[in-house]
C-alpha positions as CSV (number, residue, x, y, z in Angstrom):
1,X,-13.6,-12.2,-4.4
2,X,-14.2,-9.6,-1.5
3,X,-11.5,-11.3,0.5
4,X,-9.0,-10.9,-2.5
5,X,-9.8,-7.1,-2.8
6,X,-8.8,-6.8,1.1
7,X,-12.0,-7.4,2.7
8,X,-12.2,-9.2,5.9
9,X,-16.1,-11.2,5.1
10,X,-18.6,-12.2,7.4
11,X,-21.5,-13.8,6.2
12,X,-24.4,-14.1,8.8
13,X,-27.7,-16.4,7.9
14,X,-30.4,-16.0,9.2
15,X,-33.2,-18.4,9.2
16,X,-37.0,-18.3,10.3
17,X,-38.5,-21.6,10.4
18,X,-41.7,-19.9,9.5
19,X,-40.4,-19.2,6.4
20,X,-38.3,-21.2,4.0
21,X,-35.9,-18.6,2.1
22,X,-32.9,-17.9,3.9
23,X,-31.7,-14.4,4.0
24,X,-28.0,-13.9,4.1
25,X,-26.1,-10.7,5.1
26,X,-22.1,-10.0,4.2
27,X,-20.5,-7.9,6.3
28,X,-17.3,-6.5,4.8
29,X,-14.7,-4.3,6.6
30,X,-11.9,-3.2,4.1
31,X,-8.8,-4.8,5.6
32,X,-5.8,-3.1,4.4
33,X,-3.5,-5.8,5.4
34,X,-5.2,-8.7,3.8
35,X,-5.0,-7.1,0.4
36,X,-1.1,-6.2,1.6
37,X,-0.8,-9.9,2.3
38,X,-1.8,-11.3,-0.9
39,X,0.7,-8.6,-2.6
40,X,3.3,-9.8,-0.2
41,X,2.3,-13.0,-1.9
42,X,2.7,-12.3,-5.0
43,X,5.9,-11.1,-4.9
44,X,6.7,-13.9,-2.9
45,X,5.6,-16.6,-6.0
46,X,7.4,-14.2,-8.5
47,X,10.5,-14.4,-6.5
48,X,10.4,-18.1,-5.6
49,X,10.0,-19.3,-9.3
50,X,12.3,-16.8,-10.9
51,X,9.4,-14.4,-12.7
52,X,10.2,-10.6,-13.4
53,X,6.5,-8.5,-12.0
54,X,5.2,-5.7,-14.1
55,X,2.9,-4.2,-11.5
56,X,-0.1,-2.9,-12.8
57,X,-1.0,1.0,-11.7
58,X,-4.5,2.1,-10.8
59,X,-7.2,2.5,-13.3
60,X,-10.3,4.5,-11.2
61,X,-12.7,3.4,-15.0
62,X,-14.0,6.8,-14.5
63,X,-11.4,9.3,-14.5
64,X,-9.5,9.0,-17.7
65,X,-12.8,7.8,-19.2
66,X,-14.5,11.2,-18.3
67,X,-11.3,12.9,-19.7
68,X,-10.4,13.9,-16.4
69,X,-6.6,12.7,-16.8
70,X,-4.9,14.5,-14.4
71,X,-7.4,13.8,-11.3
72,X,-6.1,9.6,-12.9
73,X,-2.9,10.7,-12.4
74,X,-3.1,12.3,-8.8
75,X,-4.4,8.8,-8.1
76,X,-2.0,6.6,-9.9
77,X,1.0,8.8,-8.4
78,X,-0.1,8.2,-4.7
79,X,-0.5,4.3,-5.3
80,X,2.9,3.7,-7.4
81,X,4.6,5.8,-4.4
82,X,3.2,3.6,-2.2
83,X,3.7,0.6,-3.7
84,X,7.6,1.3,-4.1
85,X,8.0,2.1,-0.9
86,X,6.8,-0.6,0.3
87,X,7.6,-3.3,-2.3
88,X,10.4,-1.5,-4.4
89,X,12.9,-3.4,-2.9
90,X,11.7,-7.0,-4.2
91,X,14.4,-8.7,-6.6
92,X,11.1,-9.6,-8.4
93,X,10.2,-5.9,-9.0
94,X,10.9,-5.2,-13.1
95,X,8.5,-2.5,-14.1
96,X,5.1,-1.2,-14.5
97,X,2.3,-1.7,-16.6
98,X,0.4,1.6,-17.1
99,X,-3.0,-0.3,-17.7
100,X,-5.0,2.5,-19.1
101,X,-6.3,0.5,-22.1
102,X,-7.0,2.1,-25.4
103,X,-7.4,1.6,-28.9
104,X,-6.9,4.8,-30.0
105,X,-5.7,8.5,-29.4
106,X,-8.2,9.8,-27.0
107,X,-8.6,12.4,-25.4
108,X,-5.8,12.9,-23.0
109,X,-3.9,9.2,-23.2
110,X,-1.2,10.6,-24.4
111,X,-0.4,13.1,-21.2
112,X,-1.6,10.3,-19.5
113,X,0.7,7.4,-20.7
114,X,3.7,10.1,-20.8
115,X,3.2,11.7,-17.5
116,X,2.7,7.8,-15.5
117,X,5.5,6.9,-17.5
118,X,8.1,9.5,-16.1
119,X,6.5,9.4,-13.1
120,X,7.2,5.7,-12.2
121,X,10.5,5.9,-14.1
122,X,11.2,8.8,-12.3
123,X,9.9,6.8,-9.3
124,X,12.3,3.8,-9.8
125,X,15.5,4.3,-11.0
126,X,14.3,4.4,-14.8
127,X,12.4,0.6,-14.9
128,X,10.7,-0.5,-17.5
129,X,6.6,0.8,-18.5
130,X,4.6,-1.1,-20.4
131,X,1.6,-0.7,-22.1
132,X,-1.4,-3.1,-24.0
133,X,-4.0,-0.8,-26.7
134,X,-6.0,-3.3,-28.6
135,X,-6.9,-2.4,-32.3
136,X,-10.3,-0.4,-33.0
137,X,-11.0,-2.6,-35.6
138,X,-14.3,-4.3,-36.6
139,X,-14.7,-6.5,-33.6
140,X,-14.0,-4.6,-30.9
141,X,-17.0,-4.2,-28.7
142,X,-19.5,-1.3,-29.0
143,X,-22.0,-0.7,-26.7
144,X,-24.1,-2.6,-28.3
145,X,-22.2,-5.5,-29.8
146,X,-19.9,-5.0,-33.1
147,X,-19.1,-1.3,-33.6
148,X,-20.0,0.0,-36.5
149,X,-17.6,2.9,-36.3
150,X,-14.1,1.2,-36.0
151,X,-11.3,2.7,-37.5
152,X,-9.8,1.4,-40.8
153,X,-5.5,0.5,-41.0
154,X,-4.6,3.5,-42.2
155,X,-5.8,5.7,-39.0
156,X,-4.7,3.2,-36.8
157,X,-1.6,4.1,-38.5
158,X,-1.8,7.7,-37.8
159,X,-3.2,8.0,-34.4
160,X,-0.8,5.2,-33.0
161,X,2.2,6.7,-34.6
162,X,1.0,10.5,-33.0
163,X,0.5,8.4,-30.0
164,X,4.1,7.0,-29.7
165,X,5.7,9.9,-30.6
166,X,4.2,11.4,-27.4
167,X,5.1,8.8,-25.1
168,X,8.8,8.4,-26.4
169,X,10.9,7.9,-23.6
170,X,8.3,7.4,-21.3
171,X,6.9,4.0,-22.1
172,X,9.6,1.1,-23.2
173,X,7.2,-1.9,-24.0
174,X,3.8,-1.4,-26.3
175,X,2.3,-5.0,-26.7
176,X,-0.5,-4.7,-28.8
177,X,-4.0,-6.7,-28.1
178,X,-4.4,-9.3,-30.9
179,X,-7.8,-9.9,-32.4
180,X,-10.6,-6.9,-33.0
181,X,-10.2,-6.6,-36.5
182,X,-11.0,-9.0,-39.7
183,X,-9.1,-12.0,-40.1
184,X,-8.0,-10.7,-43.6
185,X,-6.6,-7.5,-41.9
186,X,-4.8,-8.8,-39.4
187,X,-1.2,-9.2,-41.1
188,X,-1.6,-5.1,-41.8
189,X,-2.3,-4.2,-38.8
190,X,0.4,-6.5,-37.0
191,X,2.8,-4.9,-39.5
192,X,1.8,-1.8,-38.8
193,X,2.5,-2.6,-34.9
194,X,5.7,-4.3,-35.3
């Protein structure tokens, strides 16, 4: 795993005889050009066998969580520059996914989506942005298990249609999450989505 996230790994074991645990240290150096090499790859694979790549900006888990949306998009900005100059020439290169997750209109997601959006746009000679909310429904995940404050069809309705009013223009593909809600409320909220 640390090798994937551009880490070159050493792990060093050290054994006293005296003793039977062995005690095992990693020693990680971020590599930049190993995590550049398995993006090289992946564009590579998309290439080879014909697939369009959505890549996927950064999401800090902090930032946008904290409500702190534009310190996100400082950081998002500087990584989809890089990444098109260094990859935005790749036949395989079709868009982005703006993977800030949400189920519903929180604070600042909607500058956040819109602002990402024209940014890469802006960015790429107007490709594709995609995005994937989930439904706040019933099953979605509290922090303690099932919520016990999800939202009901009707302001799922609301928030998400305030939501994509804001981000017209500026994201292309919304491809909602299945699951999180009742069975028996499903076919609303899918129609809803449609």
């Amino acid at each position: 795993v640390l090798e994937d996230m551009g880490y070159t790994v050493d792990v060093i074991e050290f054994i006293d005889f005296a003793h039977s645990p062995k005690n095992l240290m990693l020693r990680c150096v971020k590599d930049r050009r190993v995590g550049e090499r398995n993006l090289s790859a992946a564009w590579e694979l998309a290439e080879k066998y014909g697939m369009t790549f959505y890549f996927g900006l950064y999401d800090s888990g902090k930032y946008w969580h904290n409500r702190e949306c534009e310190r996100e998009m400082e950081i998002s900005r500087a990584v989809a520059d890089e990444v098109w100059s260094l990859y935005g020439n790749r036949k395989a290169f079709g868009g982005w996914y703006l993977n800030f997750e949400v189920s519903r209109a929180s604070a600042g997601i909607i500058e956040l989506y819109a602002g990402m959006g024209r940014h890469v746009k802006q960015l790429s000679g107007n490709l594709p942005t995609m995005i994937s909310p989930y439904i706040d429904g019933i099953k979605a995940i509290g922090d303690v298990g099932v919520k016990d404050d999800s939202i009901g069809v009707t302001q799922h309705e609301q928030e998400w249609n305030a939501i994509l009013k804001g981000i017209q223009g500026a994201v292309d593909i919304v491809a909602f999450q299945d699951g999180h809600c009742d069975y028996h409320e499903l076919a609303d909220y899918l129609r809803i989505n449609k």
